[in-house]
Biopython code that builds the backbone (N, CA, C, O; Angstrom):
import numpy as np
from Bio.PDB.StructureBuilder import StructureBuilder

atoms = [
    (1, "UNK", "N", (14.509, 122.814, 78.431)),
    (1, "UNK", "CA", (14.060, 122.475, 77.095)),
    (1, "UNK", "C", (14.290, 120.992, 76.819)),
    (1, "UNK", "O", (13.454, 120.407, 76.130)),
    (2, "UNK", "N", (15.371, 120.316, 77.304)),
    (2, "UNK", "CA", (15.710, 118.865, 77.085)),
    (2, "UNK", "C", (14.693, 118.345, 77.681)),
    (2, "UNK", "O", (14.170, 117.425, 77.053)),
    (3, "UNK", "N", (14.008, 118.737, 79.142)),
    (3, "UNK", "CA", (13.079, 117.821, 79.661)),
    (3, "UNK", "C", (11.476, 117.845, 79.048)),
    (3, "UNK", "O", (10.630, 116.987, 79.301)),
    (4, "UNK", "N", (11.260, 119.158, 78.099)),
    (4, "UNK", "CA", (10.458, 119.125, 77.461)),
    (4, "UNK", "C", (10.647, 117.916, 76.471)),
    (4, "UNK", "O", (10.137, 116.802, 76.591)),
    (5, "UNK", "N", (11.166, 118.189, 75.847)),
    (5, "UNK", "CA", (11.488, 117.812, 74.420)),
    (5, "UNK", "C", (11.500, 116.250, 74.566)),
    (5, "UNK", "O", (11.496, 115.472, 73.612)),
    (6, "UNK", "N", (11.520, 115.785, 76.316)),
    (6, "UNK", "CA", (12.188, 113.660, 76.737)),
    (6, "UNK", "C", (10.330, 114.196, 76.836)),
    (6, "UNK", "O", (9.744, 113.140, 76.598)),
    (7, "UNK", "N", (9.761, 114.772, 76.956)),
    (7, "UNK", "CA", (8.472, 114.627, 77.457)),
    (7, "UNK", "C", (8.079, 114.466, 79.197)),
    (7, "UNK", "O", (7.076, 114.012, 79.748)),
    (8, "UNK", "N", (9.454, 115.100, 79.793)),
    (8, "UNK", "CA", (9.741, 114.961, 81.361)),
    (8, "UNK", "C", (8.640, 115.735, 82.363)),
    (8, "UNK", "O", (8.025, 116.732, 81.983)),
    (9, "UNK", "N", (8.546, 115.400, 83.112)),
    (9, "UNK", "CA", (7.867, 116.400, 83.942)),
    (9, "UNK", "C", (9.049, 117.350, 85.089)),
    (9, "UNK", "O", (10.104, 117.099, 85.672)),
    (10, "UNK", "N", (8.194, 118.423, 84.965)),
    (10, "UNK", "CA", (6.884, 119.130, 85.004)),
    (10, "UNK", "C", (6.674, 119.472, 83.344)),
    (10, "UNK", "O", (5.531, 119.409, 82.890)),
    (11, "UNK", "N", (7.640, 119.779, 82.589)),
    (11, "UNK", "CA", (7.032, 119.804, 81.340)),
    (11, "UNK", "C", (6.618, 118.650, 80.445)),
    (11, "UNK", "O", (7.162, 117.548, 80.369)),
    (12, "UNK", "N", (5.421, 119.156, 79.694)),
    (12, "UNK", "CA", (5.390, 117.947, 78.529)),
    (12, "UNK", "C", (5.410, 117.982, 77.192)),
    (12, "UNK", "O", (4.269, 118.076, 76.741)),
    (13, "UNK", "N", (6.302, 117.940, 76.324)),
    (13, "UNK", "CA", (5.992, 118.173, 74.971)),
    (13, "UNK", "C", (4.989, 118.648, 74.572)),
    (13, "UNK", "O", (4.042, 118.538, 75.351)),
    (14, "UNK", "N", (4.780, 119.198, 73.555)),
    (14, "UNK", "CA", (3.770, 119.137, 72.661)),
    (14, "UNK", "C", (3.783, 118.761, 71.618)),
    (14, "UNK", "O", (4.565, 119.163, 70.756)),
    (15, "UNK", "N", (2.641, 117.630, 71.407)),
    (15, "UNK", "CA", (2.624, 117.236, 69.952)),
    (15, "UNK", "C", (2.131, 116.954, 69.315)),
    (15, "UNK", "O", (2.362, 116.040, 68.524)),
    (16, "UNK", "N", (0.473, 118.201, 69.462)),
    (16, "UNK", "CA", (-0.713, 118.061, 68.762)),
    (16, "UNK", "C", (-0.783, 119.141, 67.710)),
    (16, "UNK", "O", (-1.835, 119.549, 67.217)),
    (17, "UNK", "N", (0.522, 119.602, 67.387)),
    (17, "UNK", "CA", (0.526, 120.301, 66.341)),
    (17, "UNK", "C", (-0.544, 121.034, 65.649)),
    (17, "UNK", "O", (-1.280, 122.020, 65.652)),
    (18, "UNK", "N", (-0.097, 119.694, 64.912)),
    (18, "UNK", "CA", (-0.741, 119.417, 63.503)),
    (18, "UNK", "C", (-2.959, 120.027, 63.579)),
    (18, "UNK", "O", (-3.741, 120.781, 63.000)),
    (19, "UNK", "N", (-2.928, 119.063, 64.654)),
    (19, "UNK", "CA", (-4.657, 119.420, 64.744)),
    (19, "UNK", "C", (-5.110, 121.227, 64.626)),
    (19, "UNK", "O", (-6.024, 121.776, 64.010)),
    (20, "UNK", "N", (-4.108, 121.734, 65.436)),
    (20, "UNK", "CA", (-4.048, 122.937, 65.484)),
    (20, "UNK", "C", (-3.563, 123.749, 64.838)),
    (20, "UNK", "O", (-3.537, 124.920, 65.218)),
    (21, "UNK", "N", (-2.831, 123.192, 63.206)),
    (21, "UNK", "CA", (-2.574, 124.066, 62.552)),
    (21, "UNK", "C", (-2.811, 123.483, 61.157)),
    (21, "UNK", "O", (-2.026, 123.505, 60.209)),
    (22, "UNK", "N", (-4.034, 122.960, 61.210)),
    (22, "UNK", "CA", (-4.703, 122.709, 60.021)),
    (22, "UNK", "C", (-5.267, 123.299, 59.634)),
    (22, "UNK", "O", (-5.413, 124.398, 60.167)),
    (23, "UNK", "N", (-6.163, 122.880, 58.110)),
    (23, "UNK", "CA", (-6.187, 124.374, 56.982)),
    (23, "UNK", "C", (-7.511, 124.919, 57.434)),
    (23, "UNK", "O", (-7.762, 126.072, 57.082)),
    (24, "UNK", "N", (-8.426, 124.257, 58.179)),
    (24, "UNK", "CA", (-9.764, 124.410, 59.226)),
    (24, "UNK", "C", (-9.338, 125.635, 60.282)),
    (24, "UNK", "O", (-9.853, 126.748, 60.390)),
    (25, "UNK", "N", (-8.009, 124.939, 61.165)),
    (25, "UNK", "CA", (-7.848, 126.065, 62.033)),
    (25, "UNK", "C", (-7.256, 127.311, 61.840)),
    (25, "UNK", "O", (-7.373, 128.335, 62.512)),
    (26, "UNK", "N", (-6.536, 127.069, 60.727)),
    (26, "UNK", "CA", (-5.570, 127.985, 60.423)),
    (26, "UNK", "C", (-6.704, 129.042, 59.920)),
    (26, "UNK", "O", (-6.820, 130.032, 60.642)),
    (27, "UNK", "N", (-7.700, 128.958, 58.589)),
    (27, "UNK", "CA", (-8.628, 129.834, 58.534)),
    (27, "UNK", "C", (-9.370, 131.004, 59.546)),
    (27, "UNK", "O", (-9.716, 132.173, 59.382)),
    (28, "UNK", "N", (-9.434, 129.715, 61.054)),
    (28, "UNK", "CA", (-10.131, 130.236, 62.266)),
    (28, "UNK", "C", (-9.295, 131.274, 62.549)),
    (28, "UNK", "O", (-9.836, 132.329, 62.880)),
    (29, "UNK", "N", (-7.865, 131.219, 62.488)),
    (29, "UNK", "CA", (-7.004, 131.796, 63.581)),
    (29, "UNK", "C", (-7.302, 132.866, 62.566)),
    (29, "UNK", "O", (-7.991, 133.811, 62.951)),
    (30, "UNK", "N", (-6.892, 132.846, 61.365)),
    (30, "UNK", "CA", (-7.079, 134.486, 60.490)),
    (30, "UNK", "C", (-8.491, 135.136, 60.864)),
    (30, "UNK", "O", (-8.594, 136.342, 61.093)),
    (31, "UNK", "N", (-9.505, 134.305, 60.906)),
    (31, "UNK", "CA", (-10.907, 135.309, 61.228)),
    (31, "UNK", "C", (-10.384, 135.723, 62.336)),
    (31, "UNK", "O", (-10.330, 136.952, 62.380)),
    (32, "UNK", "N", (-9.802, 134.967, 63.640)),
    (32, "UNK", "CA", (-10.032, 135.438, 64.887)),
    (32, "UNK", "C", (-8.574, 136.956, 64.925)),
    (32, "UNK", "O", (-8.646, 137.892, 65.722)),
    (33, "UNK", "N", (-7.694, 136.833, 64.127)),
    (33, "UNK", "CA", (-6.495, 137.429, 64.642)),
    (33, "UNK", "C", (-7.057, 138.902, 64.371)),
    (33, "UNK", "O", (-6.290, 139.723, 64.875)),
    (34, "UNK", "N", (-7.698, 139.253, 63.998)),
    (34, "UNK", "CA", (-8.039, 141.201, 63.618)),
    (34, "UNK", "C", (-8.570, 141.520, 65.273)),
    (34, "UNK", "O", (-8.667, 142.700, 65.612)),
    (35, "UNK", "N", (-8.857, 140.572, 66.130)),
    (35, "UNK", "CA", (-9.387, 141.071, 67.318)),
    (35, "UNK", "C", (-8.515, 140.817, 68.227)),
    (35, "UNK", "O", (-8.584, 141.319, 69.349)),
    (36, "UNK", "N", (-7.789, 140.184, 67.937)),
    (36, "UNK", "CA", (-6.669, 140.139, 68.918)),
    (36, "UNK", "C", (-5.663, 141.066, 68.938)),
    (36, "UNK", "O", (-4.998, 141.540, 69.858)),
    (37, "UNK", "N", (-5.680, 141.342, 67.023)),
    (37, "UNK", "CA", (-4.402, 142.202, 66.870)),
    (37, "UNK", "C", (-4.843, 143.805, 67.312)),
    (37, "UNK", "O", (-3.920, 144.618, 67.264)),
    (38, "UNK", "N", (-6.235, 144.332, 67.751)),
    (38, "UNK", "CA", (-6.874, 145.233, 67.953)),
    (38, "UNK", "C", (-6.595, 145.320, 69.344)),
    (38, "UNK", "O", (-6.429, 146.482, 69.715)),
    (39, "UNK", "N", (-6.478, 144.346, 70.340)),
    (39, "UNK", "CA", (-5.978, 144.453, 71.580)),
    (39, "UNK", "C", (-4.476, 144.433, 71.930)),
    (39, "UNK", "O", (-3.997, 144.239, 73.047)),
    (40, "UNK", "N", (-3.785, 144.679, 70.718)),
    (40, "UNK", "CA", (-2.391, 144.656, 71.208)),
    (40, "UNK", "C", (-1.930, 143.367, 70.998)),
    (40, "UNK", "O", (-0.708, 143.507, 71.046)),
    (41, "UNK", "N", (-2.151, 142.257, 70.804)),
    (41, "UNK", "CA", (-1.666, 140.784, 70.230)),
    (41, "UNK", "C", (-0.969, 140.455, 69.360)),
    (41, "UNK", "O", (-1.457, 140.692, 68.255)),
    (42, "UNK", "N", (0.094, 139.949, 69.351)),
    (42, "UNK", "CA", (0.527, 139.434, 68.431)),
    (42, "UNK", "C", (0.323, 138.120, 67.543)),
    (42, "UNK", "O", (-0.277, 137.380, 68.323)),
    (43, "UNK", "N", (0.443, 137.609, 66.672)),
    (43, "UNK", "CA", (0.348, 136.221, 66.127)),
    (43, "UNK", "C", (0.720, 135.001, 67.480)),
    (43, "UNK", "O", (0.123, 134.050, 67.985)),
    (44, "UNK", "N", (2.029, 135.672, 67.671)),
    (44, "UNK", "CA", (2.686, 134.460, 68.710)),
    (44, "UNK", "C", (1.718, 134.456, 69.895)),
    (44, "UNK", "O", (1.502, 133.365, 70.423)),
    (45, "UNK", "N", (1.030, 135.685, 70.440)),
    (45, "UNK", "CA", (0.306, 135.420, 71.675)),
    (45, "UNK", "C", (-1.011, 134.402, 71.186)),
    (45, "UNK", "O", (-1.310, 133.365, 71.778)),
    (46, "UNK", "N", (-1.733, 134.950, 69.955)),
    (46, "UNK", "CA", (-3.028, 134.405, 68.977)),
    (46, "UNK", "C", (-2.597, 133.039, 69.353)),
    (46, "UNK", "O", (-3.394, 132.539, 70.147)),
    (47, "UNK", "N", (-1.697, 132.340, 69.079)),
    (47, "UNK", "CA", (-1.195, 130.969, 69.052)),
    (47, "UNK", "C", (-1.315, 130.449, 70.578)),
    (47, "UNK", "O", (-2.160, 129.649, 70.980)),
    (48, "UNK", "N", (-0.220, 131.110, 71.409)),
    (48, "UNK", "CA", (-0.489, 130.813, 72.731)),
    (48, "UNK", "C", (-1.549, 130.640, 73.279)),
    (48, "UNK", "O", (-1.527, 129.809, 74.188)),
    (49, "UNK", "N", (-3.020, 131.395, 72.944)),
    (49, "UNK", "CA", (-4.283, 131.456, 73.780)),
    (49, "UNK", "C", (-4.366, 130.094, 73.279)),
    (49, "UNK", "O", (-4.247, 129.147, 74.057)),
    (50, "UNK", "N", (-4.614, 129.882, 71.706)),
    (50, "UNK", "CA", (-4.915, 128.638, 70.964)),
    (50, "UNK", "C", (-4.798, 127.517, 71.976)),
    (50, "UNK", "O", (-5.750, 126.975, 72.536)),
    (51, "UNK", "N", (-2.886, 127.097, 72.222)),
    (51, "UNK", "CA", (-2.694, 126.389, 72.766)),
    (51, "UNK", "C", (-3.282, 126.107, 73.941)),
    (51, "UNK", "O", (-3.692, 124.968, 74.167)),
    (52, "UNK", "N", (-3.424, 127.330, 75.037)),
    (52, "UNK", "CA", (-3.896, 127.411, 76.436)),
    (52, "UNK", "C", (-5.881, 126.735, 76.376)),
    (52, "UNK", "O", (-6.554, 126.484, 77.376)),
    (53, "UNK", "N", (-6.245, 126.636, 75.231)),
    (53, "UNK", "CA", (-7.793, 126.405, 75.077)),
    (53, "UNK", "C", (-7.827, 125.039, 74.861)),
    (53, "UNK", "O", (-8.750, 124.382, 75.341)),
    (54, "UNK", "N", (-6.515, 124.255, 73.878)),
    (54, "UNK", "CA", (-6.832, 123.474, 73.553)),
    (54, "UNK", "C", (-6.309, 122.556, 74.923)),
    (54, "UNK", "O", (-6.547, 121.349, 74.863)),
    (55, "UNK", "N", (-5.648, 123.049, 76.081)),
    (55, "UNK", "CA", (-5.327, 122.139, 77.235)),
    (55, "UNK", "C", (-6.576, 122.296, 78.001)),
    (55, "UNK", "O", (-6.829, 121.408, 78.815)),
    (56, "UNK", "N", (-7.208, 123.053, 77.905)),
    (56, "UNK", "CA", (-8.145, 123.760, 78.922)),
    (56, "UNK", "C", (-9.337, 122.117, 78.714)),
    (56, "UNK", "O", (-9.717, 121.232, 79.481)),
    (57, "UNK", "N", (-9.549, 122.446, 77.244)),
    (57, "UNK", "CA", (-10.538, 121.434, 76.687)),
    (57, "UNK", "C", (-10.594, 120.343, 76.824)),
    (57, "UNK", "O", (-11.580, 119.617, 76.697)),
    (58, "UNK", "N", (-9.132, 119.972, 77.211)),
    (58, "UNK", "CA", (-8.965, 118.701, 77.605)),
    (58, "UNK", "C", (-9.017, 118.385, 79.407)),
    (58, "UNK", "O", (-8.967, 117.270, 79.925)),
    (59, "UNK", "N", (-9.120, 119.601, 80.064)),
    (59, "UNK", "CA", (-9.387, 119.274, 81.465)),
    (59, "UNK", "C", (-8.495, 119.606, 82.379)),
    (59, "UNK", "O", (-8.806, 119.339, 83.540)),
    (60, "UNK", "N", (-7.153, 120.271, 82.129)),
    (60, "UNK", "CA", (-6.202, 120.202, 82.572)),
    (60, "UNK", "C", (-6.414, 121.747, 82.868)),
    (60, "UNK", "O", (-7.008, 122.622, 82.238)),
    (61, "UNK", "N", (-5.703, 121.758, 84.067)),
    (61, "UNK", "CA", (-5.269, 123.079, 84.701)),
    (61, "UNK", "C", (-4.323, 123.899, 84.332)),
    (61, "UNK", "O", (-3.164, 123.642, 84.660)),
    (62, "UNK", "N", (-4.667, 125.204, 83.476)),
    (62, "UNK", "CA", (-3.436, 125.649, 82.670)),
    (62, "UNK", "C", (-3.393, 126.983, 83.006)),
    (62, "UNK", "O", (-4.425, 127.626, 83.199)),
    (63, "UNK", "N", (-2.218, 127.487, 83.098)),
    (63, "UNK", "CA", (-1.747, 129.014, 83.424)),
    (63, "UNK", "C", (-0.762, 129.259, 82.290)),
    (63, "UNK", "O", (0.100, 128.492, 81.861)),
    (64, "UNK", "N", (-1.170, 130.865, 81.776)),
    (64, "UNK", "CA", (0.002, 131.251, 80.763)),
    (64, "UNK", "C", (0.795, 132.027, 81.995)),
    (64, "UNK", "O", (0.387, 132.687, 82.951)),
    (65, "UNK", "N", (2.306, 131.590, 81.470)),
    (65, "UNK", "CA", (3.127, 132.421, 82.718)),
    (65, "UNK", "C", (4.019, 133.371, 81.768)),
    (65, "UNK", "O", (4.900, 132.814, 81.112)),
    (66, "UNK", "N", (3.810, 135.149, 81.613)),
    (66, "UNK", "CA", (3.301, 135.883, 81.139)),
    (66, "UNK", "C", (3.450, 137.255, 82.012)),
    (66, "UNK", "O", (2.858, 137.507, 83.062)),
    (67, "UNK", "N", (4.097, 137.825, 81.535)),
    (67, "UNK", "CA", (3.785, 139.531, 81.977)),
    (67, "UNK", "C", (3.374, 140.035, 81.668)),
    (67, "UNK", "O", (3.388, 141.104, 82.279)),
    (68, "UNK", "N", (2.265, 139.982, 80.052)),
    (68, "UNK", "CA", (1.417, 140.545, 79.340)),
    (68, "UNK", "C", (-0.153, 140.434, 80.200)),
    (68, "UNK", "O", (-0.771, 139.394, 80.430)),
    (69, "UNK", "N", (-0.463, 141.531, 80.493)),
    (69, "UNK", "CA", (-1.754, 141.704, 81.034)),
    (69, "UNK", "C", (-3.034, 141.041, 80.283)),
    (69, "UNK", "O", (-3.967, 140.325, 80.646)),
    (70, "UNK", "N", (-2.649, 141.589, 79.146)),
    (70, "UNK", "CA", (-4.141, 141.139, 78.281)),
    (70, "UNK", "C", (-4.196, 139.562, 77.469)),
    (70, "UNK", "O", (-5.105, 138.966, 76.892)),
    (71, "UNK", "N", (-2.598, 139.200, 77.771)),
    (71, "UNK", "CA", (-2.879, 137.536, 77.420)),
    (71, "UNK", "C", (-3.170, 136.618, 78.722)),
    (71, "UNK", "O", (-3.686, 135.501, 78.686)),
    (72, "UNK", "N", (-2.795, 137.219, 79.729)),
    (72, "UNK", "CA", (-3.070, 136.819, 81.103)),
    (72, "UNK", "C", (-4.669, 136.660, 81.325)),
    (72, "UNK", "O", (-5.371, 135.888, 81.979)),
    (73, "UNK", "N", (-4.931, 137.871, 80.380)),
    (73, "UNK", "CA", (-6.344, 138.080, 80.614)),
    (73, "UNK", "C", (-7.321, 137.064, 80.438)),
    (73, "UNK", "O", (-8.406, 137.037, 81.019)),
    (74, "UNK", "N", (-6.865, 136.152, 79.542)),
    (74, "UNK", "CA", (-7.796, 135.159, 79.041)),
    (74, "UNK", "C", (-7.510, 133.854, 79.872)),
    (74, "UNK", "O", (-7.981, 132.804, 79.437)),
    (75, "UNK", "N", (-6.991, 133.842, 80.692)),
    (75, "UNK", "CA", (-7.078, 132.864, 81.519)),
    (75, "UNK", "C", (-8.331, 132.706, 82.349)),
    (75, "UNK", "O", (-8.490, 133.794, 82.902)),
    (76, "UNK", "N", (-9.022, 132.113, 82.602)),
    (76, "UNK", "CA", (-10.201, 131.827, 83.497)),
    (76, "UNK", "C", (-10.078, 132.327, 85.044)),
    (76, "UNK", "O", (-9.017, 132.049, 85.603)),
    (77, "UNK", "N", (-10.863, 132.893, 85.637)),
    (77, "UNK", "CA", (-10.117, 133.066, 87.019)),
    (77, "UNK", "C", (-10.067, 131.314, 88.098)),
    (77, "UNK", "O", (-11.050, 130.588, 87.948)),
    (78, "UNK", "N", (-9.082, 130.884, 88.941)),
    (78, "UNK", "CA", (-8.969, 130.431, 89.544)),
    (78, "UNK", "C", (-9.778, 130.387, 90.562)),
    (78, "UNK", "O", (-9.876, 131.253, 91.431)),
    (79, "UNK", "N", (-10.716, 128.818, 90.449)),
    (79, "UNK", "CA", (-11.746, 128.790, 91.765)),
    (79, "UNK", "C", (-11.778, 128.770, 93.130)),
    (79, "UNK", "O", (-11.719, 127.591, 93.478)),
    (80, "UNK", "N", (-11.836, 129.416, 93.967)),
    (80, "UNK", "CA", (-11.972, 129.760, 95.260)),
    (80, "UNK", "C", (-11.636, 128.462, 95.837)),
    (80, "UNK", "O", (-12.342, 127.498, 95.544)),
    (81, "UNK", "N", (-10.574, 128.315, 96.675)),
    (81, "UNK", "CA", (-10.509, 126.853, 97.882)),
    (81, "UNK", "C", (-11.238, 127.450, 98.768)),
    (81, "UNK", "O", (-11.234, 128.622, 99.147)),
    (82, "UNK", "N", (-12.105, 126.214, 99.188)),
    (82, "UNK", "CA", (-12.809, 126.410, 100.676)),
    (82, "UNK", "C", (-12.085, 125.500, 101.311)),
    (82, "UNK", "O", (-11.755, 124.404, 100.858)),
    (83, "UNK", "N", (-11.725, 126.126, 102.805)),
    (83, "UNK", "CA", (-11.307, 125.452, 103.752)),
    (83, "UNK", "C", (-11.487, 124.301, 104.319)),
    (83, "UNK", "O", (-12.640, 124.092, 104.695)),
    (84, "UNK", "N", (-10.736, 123.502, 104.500)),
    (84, "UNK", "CA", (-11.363, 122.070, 105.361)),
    (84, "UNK", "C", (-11.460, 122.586, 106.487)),
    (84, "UNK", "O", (-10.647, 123.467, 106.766)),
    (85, "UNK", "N", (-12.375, 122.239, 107.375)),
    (85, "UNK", "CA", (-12.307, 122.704, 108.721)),
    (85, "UNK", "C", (-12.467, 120.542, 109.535)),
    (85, "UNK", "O", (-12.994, 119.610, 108.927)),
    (86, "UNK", "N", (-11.842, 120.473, 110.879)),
    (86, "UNK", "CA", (-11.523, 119.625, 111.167)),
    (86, "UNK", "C", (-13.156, 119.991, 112.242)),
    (86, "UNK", "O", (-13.555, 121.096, 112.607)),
    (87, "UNK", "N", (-13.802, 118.593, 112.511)),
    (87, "UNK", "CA", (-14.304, 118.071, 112.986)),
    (87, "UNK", "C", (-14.081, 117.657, 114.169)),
    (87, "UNK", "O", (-13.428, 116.614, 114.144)),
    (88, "UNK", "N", (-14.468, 118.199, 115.743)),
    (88, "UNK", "CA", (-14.087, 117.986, 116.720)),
    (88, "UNK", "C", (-14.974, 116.538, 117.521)),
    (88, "UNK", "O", (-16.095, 117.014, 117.698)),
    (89, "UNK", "N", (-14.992, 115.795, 117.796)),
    (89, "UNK", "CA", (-15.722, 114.830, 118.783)),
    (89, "UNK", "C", (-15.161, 115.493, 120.210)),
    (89, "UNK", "O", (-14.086, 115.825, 120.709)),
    (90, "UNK", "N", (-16.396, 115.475, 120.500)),
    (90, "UNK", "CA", (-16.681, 115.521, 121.904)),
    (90, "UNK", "C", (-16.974, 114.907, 123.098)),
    (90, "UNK", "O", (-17.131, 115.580, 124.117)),
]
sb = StructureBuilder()
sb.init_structure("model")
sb.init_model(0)
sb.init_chain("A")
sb.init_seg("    ")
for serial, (resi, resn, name, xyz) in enumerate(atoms, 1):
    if name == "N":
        sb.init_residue(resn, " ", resi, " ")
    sb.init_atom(name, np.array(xyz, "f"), 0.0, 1.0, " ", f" {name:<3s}", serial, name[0])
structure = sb.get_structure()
């Protein structure tokens, strides 16, 4: 938590709050929470996806790490590595 909080890596703070819990989003999150809370969700998970979309949006590679199946669920699946294969000269 300290290395969060210095903004250390591997973690990094967060501290876009505010964007995300303005009176715009906050509205959103109430339309959106009756479908979440219908799948078993809680507020705190509702929030978590939030967060996980708003890294997503920005480009970054994000995993919720999570034993909940159905918040797991909303993660994107992970794109297939194709192999390098090495190039022989002959």
């Amino acid at each position: 938590m300290k290395l969060t909080a210095d903004n250390q890596t591997p973690w990094a703070a967060f501290t876009e709050q505010s964007k995300l819990w303005d009176a715009e989003n906050l509205k959103d999150l109430a339309d959106e929470f009756p479908n979440f809370a219908s799948q078993g969700l809680a507020l705190g998970d509702a929030t978590i996806k939030r967060i996980f979309d708003y890294y997503v949006e920005l480009g970054f590679e994000v995993e919720i790490l999570t034993g909940d199946k159905v918040l797991k669920s909303y993660e994107p699946p992970k794109p297939e590595l194709t192999p390098r294969r090495r190039k022989y000269k002959k």
